[in-house]
VMD Tcl script that builds the backbone (N, CA, C; Angstrom):
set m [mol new atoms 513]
animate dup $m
set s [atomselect $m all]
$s set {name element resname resid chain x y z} {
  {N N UNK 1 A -17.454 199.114 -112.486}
  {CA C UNK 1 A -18.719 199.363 -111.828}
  {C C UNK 1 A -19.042 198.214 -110.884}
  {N N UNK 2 A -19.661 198.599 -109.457}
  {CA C UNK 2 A -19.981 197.491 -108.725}
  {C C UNK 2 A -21.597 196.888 -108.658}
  {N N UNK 3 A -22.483 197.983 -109.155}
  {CA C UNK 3 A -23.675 197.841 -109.857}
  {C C UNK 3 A -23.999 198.690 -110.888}
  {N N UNK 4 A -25.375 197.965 -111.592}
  {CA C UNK 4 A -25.712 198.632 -112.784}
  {C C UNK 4 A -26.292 200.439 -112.851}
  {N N UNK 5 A -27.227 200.169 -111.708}
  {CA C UNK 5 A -27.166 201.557 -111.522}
  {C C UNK 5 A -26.489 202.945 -110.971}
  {N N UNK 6 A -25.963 203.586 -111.776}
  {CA C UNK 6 A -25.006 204.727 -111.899}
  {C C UNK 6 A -25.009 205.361 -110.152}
  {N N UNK 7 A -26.093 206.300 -109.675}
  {CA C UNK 7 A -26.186 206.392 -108.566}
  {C C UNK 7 A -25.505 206.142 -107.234}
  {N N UNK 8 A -26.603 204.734 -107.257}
  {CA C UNK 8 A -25.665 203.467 -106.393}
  {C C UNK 8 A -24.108 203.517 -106.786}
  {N N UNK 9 A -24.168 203.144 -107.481}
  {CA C UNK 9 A -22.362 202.737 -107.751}
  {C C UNK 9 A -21.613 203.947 -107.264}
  {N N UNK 10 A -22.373 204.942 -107.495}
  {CA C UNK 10 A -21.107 205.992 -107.275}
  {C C UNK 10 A -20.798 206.568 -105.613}
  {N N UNK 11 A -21.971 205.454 -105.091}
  {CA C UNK 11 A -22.046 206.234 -103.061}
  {C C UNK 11 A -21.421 204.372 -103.049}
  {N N UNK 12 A -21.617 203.455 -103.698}
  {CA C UNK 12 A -20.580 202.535 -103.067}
  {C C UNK 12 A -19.223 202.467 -103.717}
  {N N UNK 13 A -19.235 203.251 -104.268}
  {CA C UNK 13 A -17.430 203.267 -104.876}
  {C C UNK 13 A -16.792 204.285 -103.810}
  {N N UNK 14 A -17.261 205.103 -103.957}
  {CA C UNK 14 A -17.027 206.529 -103.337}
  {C C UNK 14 A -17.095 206.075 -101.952}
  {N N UNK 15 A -17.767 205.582 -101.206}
  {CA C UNK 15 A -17.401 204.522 -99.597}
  {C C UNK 15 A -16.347 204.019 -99.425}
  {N N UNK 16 A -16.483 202.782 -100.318}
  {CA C UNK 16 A -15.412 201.460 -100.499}
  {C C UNK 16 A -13.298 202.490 -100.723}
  {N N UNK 17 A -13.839 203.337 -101.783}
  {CA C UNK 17 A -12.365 203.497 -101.856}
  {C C UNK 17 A -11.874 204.900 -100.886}
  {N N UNK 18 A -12.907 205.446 -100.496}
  {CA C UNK 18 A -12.299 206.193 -99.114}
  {C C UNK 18 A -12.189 205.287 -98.252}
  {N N UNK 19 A -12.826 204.434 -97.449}
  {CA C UNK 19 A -12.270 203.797 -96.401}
  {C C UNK 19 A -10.811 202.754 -96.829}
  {N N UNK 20 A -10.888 202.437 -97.955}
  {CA C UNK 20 A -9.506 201.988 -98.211}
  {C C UNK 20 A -7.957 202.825 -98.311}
  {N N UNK 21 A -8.679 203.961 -98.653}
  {CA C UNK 21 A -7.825 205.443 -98.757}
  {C C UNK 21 A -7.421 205.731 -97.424}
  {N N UNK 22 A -8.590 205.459 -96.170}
  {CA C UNK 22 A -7.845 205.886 -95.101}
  {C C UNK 22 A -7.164 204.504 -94.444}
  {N N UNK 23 A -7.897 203.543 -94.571}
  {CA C UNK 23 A -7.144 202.342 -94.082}
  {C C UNK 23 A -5.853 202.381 -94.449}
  {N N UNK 24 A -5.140 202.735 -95.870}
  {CA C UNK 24 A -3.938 202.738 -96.309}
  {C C UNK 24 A -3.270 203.959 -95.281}
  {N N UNK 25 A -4.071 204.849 -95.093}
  {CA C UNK 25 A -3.140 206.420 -94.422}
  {C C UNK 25 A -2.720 205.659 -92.771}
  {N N UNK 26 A -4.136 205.489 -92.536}
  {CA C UNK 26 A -3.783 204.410 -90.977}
  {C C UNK 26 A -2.294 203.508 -91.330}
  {N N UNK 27 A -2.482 202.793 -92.075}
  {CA C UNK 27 A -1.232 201.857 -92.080}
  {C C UNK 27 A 0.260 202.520 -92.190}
  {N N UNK 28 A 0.404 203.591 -93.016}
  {CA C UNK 28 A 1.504 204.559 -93.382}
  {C C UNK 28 A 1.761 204.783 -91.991}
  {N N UNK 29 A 0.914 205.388 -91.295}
  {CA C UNK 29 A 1.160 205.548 -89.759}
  {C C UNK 29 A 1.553 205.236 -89.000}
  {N N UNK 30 A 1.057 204.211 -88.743}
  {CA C UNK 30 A 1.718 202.938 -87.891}
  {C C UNK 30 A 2.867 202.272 -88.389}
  {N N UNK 31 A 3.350 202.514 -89.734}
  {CA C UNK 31 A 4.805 202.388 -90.005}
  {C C UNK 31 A 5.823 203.066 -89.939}
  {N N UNK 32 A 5.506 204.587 -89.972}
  {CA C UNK 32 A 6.046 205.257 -89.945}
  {C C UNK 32 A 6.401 206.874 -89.173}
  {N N UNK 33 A 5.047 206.140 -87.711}
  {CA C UNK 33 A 4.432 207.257 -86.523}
  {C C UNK 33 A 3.815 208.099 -86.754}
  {N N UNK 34 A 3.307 208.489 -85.328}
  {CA C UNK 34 A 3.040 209.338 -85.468}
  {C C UNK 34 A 3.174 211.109 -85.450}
  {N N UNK 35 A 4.282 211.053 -85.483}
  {CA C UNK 35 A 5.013 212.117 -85.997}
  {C C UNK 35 A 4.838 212.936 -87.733}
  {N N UNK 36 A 4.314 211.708 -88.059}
  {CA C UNK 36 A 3.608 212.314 -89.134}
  {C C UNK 36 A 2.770 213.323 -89.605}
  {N N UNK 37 A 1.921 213.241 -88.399}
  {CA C UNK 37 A 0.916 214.541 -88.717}
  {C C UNK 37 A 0.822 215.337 -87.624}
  {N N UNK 38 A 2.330 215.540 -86.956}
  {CA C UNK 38 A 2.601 216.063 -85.970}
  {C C UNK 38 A 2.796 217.915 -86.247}
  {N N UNK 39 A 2.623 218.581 -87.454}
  {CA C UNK 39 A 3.020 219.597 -87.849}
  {C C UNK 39 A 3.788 220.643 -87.193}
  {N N UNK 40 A 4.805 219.852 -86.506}
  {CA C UNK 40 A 6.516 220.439 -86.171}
  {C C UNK 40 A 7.256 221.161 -87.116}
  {N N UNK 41 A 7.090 220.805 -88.503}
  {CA C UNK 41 A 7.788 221.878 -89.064}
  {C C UNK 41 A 6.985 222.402 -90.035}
  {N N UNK 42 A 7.392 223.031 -91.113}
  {CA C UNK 42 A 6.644 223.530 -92.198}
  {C C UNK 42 A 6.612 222.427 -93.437}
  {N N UNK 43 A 7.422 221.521 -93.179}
  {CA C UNK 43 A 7.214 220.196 -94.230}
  {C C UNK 43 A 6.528 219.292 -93.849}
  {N N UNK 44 A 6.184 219.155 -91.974}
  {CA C UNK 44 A 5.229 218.438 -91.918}
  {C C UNK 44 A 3.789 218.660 -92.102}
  {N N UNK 45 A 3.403 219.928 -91.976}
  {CA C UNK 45 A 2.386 220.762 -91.867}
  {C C UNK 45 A 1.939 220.861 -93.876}
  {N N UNK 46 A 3.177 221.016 -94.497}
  {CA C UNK 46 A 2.788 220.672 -95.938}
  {C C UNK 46 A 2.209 219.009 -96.426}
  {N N UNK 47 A 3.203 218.483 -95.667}
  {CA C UNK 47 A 2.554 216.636 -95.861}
  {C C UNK 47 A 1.570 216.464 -94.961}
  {N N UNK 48 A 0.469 217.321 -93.829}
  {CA C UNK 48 A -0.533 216.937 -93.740}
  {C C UNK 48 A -1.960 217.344 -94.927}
  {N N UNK 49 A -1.224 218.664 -95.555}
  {CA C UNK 49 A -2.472 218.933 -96.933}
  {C C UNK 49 A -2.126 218.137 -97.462}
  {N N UNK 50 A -1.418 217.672 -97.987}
  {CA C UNK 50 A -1.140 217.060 -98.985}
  {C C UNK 50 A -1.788 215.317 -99.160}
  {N N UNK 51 A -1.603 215.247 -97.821}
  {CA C UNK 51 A -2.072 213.430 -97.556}
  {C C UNK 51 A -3.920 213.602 -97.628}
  {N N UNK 52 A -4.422 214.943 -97.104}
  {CA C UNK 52 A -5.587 215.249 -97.005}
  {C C UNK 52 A -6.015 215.493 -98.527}
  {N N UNK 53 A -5.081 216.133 -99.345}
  {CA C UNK 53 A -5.747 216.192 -100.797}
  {C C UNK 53 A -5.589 214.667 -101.574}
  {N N UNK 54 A -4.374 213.855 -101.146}
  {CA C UNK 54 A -4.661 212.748 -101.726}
  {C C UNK 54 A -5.978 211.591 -101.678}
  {N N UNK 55 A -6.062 211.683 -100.337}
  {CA C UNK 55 A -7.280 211.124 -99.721}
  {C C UNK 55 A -8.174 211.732 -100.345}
  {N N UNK 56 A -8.290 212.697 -100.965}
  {CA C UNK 56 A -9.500 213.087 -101.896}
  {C C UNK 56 A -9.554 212.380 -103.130}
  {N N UNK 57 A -8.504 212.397 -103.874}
  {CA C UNK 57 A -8.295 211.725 -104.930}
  {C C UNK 57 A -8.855 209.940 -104.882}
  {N N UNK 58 A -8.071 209.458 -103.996}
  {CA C UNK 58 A -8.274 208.312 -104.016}
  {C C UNK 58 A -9.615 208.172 -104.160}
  {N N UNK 59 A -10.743 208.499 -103.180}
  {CA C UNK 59 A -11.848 208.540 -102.635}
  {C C UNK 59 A -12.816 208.745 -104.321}
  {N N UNK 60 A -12.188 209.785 -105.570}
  {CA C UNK 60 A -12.474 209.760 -106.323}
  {C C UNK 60 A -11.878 209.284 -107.914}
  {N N UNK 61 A -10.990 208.036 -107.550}
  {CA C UNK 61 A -10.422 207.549 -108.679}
  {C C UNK 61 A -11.373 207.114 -109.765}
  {N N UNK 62 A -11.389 207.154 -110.584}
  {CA C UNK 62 A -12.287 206.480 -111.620}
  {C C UNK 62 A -11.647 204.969 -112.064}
  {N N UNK 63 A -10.624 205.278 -112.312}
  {CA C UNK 63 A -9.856 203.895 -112.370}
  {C C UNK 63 A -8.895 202.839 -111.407}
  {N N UNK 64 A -8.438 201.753 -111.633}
  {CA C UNK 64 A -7.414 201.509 -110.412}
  {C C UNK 64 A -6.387 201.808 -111.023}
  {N N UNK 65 A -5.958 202.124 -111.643}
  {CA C UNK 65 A -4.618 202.720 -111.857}
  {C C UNK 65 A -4.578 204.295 -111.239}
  {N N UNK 66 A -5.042 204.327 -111.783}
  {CA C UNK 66 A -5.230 206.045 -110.649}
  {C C UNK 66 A -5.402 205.970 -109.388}
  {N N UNK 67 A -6.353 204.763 -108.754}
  {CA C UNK 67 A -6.038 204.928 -107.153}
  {C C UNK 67 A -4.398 204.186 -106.571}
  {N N UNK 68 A -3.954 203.172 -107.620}
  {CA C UNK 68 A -3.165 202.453 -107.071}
  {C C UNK 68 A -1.833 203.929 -106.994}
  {N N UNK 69 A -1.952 204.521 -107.698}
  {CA C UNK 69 A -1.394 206.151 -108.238}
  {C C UNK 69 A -1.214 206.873 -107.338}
  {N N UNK 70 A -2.311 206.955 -106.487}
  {CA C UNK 70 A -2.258 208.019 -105.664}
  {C C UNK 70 A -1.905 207.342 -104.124}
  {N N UNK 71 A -2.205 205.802 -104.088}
  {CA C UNK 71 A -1.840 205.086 -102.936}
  {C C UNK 71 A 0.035 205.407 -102.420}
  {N N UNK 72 A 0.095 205.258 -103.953}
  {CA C UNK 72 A 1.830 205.064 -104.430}
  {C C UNK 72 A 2.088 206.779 -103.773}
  {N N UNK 73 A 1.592 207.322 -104.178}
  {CA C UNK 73 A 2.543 208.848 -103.987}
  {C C UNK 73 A 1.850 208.847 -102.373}
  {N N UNK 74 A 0.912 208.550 -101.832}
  {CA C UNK 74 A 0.974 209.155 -100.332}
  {C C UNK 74 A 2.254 208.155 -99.635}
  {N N UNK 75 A 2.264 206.696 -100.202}
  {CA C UNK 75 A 3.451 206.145 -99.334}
  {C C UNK 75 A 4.708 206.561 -99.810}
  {N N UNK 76 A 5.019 207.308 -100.750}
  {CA C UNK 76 A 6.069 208.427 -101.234}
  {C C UNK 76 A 6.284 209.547 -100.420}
  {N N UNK 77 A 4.846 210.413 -99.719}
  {CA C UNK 77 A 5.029 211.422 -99.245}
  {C C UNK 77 A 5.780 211.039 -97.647}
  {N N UNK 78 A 5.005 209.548 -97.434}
  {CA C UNK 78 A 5.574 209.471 -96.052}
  {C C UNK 78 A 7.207 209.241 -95.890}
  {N N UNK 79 A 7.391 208.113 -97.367}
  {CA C UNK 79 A 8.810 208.096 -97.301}
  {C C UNK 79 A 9.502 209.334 -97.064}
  {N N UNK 80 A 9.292 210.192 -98.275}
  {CA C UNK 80 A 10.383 211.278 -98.421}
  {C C UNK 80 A 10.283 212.024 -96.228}
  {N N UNK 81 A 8.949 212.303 -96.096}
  {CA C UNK 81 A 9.251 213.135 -95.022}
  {C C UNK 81 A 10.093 212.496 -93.881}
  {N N UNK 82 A 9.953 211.281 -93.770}
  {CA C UNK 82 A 10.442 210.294 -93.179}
  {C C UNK 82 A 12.028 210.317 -93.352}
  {N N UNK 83 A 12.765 210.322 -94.491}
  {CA C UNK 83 A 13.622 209.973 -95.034}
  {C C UNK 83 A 14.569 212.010 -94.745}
  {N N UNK 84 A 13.618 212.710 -94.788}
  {CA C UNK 84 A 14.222 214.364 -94.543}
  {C C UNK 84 A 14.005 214.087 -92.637}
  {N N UNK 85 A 13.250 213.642 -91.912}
  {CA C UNK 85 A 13.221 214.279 -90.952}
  {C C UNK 85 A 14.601 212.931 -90.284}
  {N N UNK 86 A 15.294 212.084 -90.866}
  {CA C UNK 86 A 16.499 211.432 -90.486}
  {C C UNK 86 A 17.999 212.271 -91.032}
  {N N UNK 87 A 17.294 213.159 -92.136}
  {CA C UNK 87 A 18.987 213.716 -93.166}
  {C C UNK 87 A 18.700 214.819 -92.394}
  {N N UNK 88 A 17.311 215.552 -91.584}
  {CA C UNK 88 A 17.553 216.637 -90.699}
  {C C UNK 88 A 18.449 216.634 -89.092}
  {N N UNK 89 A 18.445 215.072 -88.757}
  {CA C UNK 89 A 18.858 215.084 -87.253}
  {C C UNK 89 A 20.135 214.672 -87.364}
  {N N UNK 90 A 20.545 214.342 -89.128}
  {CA C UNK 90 A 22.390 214.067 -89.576}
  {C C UNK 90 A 23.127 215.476 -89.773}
  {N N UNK 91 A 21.893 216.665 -90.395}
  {CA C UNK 91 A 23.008 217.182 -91.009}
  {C C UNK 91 A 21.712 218.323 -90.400}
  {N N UNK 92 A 22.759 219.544 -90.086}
  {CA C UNK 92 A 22.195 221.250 -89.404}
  {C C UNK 92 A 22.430 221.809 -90.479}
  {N N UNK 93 A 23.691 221.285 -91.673}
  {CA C UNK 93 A 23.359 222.253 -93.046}
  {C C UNK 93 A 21.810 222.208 -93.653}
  {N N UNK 94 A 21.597 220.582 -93.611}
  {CA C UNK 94 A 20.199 220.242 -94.162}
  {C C UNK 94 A 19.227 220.644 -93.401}
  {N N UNK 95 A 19.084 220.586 -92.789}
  {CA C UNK 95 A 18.084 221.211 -91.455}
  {C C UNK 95 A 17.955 222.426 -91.986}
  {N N UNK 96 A 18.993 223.182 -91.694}
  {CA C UNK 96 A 18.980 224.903 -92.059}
  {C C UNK 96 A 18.255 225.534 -93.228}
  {N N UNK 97 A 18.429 224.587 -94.653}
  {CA C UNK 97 A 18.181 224.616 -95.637}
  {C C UNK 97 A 16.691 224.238 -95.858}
  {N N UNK 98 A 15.891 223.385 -95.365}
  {CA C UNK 98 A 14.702 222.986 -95.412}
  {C C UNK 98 A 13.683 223.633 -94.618}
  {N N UNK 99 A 14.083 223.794 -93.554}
  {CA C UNK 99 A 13.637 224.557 -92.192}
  {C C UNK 99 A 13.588 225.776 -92.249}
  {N N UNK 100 A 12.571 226.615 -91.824}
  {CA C UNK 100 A 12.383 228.145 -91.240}
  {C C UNK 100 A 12.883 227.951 -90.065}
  {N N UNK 101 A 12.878 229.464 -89.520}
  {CA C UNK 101 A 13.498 229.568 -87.893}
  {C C UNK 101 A 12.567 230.047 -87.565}
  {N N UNK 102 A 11.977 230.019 -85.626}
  {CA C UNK 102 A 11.391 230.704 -85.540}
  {C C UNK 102 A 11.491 232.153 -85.379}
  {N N UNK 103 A 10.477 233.062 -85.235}
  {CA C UNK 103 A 10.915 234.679 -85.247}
  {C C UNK 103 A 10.418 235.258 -84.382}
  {N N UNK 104 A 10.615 236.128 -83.332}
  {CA C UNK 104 A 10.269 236.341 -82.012}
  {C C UNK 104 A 9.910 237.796 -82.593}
  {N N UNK 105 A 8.264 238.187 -82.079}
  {CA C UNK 105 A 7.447 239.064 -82.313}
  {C C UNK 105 A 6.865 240.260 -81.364}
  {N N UNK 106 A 7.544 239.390 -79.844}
  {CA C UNK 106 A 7.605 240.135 -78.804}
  {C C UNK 106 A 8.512 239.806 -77.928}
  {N N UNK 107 A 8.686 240.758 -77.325}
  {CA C UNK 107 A 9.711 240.286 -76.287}
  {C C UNK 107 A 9.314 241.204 -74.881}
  {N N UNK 108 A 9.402 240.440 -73.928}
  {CA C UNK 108 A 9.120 241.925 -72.201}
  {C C UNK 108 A 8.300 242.559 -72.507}
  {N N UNK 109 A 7.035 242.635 -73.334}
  {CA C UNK 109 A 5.715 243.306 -73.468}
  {C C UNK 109 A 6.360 244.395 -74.698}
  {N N UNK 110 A 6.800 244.361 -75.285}
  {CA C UNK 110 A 7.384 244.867 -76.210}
  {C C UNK 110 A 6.970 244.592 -77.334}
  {N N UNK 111 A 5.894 244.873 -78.478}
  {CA C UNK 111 A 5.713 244.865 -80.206}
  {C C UNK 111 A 7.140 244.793 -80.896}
  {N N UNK 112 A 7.764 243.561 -81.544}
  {CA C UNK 112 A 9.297 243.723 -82.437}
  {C C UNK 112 A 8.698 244.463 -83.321}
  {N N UNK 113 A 8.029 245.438 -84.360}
  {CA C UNK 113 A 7.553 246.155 -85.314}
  {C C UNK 113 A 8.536 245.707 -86.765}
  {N N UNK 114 A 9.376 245.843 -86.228}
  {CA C UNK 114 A 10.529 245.200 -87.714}
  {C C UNK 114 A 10.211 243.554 -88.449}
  {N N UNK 115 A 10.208 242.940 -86.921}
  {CA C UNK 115 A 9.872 241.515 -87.082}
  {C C UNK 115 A 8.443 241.111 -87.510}
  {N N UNK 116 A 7.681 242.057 -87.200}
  {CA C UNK 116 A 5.970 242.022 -87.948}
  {C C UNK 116 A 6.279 242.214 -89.104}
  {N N UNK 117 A 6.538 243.517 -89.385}
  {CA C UNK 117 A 6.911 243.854 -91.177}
  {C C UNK 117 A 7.805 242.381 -91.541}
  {N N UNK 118 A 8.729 242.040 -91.676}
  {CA C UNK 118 A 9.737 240.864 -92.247}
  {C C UNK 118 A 8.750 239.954 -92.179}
  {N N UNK 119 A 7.567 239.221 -90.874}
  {CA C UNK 119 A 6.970 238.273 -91.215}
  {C C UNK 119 A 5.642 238.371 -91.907}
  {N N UNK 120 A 5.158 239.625 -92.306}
  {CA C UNK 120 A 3.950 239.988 -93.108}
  {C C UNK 120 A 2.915 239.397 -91.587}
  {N N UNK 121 A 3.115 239.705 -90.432}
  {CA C UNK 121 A 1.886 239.307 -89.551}
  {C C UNK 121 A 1.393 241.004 -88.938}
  {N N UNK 122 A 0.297 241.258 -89.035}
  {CA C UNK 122 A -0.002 242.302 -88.995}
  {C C UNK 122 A -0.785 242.843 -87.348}
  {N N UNK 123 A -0.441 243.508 -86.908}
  {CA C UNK 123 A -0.467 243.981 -85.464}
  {C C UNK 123 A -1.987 242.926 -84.830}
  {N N UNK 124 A -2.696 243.601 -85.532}
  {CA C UNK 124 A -4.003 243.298 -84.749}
  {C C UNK 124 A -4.206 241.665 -85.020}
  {N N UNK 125 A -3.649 240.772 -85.542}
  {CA C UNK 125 A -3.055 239.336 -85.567}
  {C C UNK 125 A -2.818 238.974 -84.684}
  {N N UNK 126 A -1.697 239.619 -83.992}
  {CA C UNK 126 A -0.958 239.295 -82.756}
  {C C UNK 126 A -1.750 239.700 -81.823}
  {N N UNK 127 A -2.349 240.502 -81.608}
  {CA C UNK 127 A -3.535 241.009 -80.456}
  {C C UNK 127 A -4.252 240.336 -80.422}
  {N N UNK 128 A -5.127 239.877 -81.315}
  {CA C UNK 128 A -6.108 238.481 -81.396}
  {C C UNK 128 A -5.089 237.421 -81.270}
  {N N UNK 129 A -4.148 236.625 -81.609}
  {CA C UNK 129 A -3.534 235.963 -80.514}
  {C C UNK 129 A -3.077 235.837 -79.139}
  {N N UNK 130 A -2.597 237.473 -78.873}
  {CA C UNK 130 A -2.617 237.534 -77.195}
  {C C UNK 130 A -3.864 236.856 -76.242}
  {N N UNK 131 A -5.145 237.900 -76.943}
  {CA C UNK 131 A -6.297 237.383 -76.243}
  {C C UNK 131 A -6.641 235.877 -76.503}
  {N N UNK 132 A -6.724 235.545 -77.368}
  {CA C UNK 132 A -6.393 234.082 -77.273}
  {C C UNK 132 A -5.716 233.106 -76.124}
  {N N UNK 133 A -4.462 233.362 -76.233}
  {CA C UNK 133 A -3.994 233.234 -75.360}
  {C C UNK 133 A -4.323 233.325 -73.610}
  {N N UNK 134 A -5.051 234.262 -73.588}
  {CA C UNK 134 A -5.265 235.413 -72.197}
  {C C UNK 134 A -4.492 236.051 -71.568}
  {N N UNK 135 A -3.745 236.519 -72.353}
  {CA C UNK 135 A -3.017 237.544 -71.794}
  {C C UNK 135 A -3.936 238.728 -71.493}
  {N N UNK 136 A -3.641 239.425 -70.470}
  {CA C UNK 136 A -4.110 240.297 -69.772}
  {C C UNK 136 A -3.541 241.355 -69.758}
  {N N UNK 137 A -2.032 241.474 -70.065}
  {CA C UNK 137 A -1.692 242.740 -69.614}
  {C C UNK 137 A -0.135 242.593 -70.573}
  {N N UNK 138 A 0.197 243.169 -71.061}
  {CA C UNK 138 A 1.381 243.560 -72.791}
  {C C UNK 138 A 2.199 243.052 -71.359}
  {N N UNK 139 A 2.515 244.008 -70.178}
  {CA C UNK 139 A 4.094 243.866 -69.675}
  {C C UNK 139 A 4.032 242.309 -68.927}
  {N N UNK 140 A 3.169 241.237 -68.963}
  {CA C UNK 140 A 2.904 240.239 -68.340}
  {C C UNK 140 A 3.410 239.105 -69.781}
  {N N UNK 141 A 3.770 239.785 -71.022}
  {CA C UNK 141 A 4.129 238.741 -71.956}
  {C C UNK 141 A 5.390 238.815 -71.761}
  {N N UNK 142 A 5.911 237.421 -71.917}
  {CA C UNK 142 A 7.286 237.390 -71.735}
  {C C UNK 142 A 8.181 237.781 -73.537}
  {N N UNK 143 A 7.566 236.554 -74.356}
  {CA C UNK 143 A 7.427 236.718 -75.677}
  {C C UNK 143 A 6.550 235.981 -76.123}
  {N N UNK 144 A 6.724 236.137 -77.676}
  {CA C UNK 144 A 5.418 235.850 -78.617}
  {C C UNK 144 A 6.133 235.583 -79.870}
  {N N UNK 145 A 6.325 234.208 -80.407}
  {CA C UNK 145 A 7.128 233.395 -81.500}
  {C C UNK 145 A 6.069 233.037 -82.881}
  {N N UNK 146 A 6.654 233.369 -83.440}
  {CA C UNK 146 A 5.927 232.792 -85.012}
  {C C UNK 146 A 6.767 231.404 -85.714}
  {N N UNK 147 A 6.080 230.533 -84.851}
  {CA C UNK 147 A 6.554 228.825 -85.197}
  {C C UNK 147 A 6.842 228.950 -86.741}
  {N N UNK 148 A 7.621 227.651 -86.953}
  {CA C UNK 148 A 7.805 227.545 -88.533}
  {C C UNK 148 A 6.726 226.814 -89.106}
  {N N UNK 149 A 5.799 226.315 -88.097}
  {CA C UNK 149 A 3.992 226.334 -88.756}
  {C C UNK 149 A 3.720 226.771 -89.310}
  {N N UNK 150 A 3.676 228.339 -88.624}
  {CA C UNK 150 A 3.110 229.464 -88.871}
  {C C UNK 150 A 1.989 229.797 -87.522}
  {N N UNK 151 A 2.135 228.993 -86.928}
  {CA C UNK 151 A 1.591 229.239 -85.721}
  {C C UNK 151 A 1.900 230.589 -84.959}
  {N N UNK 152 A 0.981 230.474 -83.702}
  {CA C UNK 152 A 1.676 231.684 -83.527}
  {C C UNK 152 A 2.132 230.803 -81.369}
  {N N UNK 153 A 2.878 231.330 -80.517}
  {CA C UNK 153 A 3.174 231.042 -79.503}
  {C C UNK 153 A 3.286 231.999 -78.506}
  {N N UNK 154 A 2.531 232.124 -77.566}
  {CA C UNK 154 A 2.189 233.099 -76.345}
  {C C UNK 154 A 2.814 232.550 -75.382}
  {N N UNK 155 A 4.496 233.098 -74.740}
  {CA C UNK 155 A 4.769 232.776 -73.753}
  {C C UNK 155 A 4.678 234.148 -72.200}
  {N N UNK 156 A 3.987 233.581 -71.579}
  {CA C UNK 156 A 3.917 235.088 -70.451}
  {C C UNK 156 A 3.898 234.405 -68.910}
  {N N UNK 157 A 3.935 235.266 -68.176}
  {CA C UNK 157 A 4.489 234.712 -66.841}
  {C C UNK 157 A 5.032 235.544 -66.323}
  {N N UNK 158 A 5.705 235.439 -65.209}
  {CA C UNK 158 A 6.987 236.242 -64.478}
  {C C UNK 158 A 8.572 236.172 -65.021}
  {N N UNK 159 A 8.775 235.304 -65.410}
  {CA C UNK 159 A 10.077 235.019 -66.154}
  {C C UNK 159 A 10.232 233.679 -67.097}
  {N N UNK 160 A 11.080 234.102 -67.787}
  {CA C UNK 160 A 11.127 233.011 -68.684}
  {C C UNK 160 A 12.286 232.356 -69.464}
  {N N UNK 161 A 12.032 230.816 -69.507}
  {CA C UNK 161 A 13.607 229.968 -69.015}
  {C C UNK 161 A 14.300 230.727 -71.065}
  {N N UNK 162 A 15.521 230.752 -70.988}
  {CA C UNK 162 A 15.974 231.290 -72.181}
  {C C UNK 162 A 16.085 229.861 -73.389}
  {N N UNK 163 A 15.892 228.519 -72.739}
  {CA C UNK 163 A 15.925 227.779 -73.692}
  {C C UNK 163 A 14.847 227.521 -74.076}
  {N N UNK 164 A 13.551 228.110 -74.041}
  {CA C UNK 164 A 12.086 228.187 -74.592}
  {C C UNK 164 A 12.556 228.960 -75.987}
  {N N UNK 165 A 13.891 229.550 -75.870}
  {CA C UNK 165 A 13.716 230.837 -76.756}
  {C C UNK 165 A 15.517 230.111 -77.876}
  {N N UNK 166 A 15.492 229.211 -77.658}
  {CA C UNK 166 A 16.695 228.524 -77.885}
  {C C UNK 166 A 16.207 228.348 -79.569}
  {N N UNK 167 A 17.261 228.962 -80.333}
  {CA C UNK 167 A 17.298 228.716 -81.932}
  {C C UNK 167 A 15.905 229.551 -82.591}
  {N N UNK 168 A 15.381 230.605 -81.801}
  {CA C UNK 168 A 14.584 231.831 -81.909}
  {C C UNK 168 A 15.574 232.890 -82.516}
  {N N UNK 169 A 14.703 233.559 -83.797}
  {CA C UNK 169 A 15.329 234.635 -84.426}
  {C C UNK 169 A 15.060 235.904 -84.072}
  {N N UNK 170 A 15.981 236.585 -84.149}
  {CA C UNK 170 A 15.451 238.290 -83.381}
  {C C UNK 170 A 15.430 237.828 -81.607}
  {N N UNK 171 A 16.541 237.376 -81.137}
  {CA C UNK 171 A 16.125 237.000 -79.688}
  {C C UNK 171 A 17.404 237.338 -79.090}
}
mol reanalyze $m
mol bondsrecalc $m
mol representation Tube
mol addrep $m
């Protein structure tokens, strides 16, 4: 306890060890980029909940062993992703294995209908992404990719270069 009364203590604990919680995430960062919370793949996009649920924890440790706990596993999370996104640029078996591909959902103003069903994304999804996008007109999309985010990607135009579409599934 940092004072006697319960209250207090618990809006200056609850201060003190979130800003130390993020001061530590800041530092992970700057050791280890920012590529970190770059959510390029589906493991980075998992190690940004994940650093976000730790930062909760910390923020509510009751003890220091429990924050020093949870300090320990976020500079774990950075290692490991850190440590996969170097065994990903050694090895395309490992890559392959960790990694989704992306999946192409349209093509030349074209609905893939097969590729909706396989990715569970459901028509009017992709329509509210078009408009999003602003697309204006189905034969003005070139294609439309479901990142290994889970994002979704609106490419449209007059033509379109084929290495946008490079290591795209259904393409």
């Amino acid at each position: 306890m940092f004072v006697d009364e319960p209250f207090l203590d618990a809006i200056i604990k609850g201060a003190l060890l979130s800003a130390l919680g993020i001061s530590w995430i800041i530092l992970l960062v700057r050791i280890v980029g920012l590529r970190s919370f770059s959510k390029m793949t589906n493991f980075d996009f998992v190690m940004t909940i994940a650093m976000g649920s730790l930062l909760a924890n910390v923020s509510q440790s009751q003890q220091w062993s429990g924050f020093v706990q949870t300090l320990t596993a976020m500079a774990s999370l950075f290692a490991v992703q850190y440590s996969m996104s170097r065994l990903r640029r050694w090895s395309q078996q490992i890559d392959r294995l960790v990694q989704n591909t992306p999946v192409l959902l349209m093509k030349d103003g074209v609905i893939l209908r097969d590729a909706l069903r396989a990715t569970r994304v459901a028509e009017e999804d992709l329509i509210a992404k078009l408009r999003e996008a602003n697309a204006l007109d189905l034969s003005s999309i070139r294609a439309v990719v479901l990142e290994t985010t889970g994002n979704i990607s609106v490419l449209h135009g007059d033509r379109i270069d084929e290495v946008l579409l490079k290591g795209v599934g259904n393409t």
